[in-house]
C-alpha positions as CSV (number, residue, x, y, z in Angstrom):
1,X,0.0,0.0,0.0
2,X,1.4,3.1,-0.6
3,X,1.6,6.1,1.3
4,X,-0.3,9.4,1.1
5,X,2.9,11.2,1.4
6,X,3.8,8.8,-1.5
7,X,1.3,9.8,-3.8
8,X,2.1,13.8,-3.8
9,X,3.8,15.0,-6.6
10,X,5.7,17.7,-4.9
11,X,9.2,17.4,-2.8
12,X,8.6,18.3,0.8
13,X,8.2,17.3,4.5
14,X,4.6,18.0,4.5
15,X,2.8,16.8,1.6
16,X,-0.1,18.7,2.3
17,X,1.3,22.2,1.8
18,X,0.6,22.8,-1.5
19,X,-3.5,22.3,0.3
20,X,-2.4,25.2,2.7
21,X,-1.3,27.1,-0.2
22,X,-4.6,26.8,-2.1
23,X,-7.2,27.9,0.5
24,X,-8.3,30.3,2.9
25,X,-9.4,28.3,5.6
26,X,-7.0,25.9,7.7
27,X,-5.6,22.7,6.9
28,X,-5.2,20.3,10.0
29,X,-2.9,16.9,10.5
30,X,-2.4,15.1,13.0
31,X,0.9,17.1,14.0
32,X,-1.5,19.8,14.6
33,X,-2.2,21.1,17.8
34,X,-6.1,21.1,17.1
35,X,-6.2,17.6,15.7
36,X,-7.6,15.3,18.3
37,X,-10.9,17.9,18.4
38,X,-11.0,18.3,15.2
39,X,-11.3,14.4,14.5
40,X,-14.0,13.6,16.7
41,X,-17.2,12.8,15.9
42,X,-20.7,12.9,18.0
43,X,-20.0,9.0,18.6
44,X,-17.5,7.6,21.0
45,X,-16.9,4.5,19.2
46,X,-16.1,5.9,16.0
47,X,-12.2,6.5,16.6
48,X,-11.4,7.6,12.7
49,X,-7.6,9.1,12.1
50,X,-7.7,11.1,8.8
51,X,-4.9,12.6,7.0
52,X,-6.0,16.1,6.9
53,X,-9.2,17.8,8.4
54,X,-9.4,21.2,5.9
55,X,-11.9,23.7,8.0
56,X,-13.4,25.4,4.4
57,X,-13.3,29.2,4.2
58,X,-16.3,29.1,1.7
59,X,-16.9,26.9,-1.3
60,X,-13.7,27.6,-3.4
61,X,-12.1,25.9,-0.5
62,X,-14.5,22.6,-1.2
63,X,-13.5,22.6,-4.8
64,X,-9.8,23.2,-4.6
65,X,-9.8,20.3,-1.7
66,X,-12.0,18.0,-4.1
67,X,-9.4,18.8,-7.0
68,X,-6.3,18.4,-4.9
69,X,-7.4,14.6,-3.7
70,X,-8.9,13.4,-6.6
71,X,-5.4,14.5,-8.8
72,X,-3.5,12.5,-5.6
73,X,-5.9,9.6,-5.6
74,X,-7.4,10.5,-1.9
75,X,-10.3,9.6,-0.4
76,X,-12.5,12.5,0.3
77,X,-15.4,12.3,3.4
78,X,-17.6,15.4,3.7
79,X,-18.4,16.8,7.3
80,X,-21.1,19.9,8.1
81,X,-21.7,19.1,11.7
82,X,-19.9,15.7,12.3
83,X,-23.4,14.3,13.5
84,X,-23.5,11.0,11.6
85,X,-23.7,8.2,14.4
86,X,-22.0,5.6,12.1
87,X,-18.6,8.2,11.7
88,X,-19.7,8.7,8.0
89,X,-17.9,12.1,8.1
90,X,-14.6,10.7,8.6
91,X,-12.8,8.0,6.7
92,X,-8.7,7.0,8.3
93,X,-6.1,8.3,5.5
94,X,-8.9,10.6,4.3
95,X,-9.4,14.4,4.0
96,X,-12.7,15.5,6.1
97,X,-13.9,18.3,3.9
98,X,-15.0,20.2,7.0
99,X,-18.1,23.0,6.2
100,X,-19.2,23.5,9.5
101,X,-18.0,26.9,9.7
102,X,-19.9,28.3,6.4
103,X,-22.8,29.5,7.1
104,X,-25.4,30.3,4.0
105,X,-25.3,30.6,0.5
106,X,-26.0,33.4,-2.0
107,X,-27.9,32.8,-5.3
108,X,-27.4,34.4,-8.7
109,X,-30.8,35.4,-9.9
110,X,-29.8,35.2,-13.5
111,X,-28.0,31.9,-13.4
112,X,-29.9,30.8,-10.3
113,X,-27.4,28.9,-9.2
114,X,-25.6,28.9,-5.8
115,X,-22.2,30.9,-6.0
């Protein structure tokens, strides 16, 4: 099996900085001092270790995240409130996708379509 760090494309000690470099919101591994919290779900006996939690800024955020794993071949779990009993909103060696913090959406009237 081989690594995540393995599958990165770039040359450093922490593959996801090129993910830190892409988005406004905050990118967290488990040599982060927010880690443990930030991987918990509502259920005790879900005890998931992702790779990466990223805590989206707003929705170019979600798509550079989506775009980032799926050109590295990582699985992606998606997380608003981290309320799914069964742990669905975290996956081990995964990126959570973390949109708990955005609140609302505007519509275009003349696309009508979310932006």
């Amino acid at each position: 099996m081989t690594s995540i760090a393995a599958r990165f494309s770039i040359n450093t000690d922490d593959p996801f900085n090129a993910l830190r470099a892409g988005i406004l919101g905050t990118v967290v591994t488990p040599d982060h001092p927010d880690y443990e919290g930030a991987r918990q779900v509502v259920s005790i006996a879900v005890d998931r270790h992702p790779a990466a939690i990223v805590r989206c800024a707003g929705t170019e955020d979600v798509a550079f995240t989506v775009r980032f794993a799926r050109e590295r071949g990582i699985e992606i779990a998606p997380r608003s409130g981290a309320h799914s009993g069964l742990g669905h909103s975290s996956i081990d060696d995964a990126i959570v996708i973390d949109m708990g913090g955005m609140r609302g959406i505007n519509i275009d009237p003349v696309s009508r379509t979310a932006v």
